[in-house]
N, C-alpha and C positions, 0 to 999 in steps of 0.2 A: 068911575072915570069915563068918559065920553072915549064912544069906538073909535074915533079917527087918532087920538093921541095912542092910545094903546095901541094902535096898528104903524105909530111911529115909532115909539118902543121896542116892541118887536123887530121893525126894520133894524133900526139902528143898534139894538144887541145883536140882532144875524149878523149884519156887517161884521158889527167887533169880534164877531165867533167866527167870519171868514178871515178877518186879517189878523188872528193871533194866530191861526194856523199855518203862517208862513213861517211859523217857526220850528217845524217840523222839518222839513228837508236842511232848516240853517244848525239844528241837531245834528242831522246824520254828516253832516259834513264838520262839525265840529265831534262826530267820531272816527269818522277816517282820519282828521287832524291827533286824535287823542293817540290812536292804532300808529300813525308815525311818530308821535312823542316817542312812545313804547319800544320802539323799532329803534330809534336814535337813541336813546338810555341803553339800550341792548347792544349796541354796536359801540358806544363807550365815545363819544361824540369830543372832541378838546375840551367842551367845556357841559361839566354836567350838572351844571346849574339849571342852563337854560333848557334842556331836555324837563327837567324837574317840573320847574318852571311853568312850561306848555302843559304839562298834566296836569298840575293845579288849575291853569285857567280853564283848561276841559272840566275839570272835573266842577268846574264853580258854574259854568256853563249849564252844564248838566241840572243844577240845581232852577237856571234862570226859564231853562226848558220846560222844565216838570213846571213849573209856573206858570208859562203862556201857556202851556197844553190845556191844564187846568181850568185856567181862566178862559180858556175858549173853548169848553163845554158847561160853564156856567152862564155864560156871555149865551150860547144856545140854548140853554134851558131859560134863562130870561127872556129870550126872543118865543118862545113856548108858551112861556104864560106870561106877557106883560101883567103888571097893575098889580101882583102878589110880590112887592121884593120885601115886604116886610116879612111874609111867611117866608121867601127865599132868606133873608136874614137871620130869621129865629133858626132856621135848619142850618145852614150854615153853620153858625156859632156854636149850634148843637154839636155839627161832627167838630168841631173844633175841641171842645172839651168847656167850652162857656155857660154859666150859668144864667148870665146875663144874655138877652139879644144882642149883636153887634147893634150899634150904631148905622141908620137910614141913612144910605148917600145917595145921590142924584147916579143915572146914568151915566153924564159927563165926569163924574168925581171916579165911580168905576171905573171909567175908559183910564183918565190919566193915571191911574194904577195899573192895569193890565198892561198900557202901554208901555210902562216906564220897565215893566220885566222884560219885553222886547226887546226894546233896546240897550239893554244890560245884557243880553242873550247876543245879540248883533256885534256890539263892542268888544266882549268877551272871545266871541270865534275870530273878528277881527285880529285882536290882540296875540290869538295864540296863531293865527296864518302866519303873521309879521313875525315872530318868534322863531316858529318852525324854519321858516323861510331864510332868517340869518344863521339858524344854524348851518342849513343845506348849504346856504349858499358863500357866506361868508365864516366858514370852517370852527 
């Protein structure tokens, strides 16, 4: 592959490995959310549904987290060595437990996957704010 693509490559997996790491701090603050679900379940809240509730979305969150994390040290190690994603694929698939290679997708095809845990990570803390929130505030 010609240097100049490769050195696009690399750009543009860096990028995606700095902005899935904005989901690091949207963690910790979907566990200071989880730490007052806890808090509200503990204190016996009128309705204990929606304490419940808020812990399942943390706790689904937590899942969407471990995801963007992930994907944004692979997204780095792409940007490391552009032009091997077949060998990043075959290893890959390896820790996965695959016999077979994954399947070759484009950079673009990556991103809208990586992205799409983001924003499942975003909605999720979202969702349990707005929760926590009618508890506190509307009893």
């Amino acid at each position: 592959m010609a240097e100049p693509i490769l050195r696009e490559q690399a750009t543009a997996a860096g990028v995606m490995a700095s902005f899935l790491r904005v989901g690091a701090p949207i963690d910790h603050a979907s566990s200071l959310l989880l730490a007052l679900g806890v808090v509200c379940a503990l204190l016996g809240s009128s309705s204990p549904v929606a304490p419940a509730l808020a812990l399942l979305l943390g706790l689904a969150e937590k899942y969407f987290a471990w995801r963007a994390a992930l994907d944004a040290d692979l997204f780095a190690l792409l940007a490391r060595d552009p032009g091997h994603e077949a060998a990043f694929d075959a290893a890959l698939g390896a820790c996965m437990g695959r016999s077979t290679p994954l399947l070759q997708r484009t950079l673009a095809q990556r991103w809208q996957g990586a992205r799409r845990f983001l924003l499942w990570q975003i909605g999720l803390v979202l969702a349990q704010a707005l929760l926590l929130a009618a508890v506190l505030f509307l009893g």
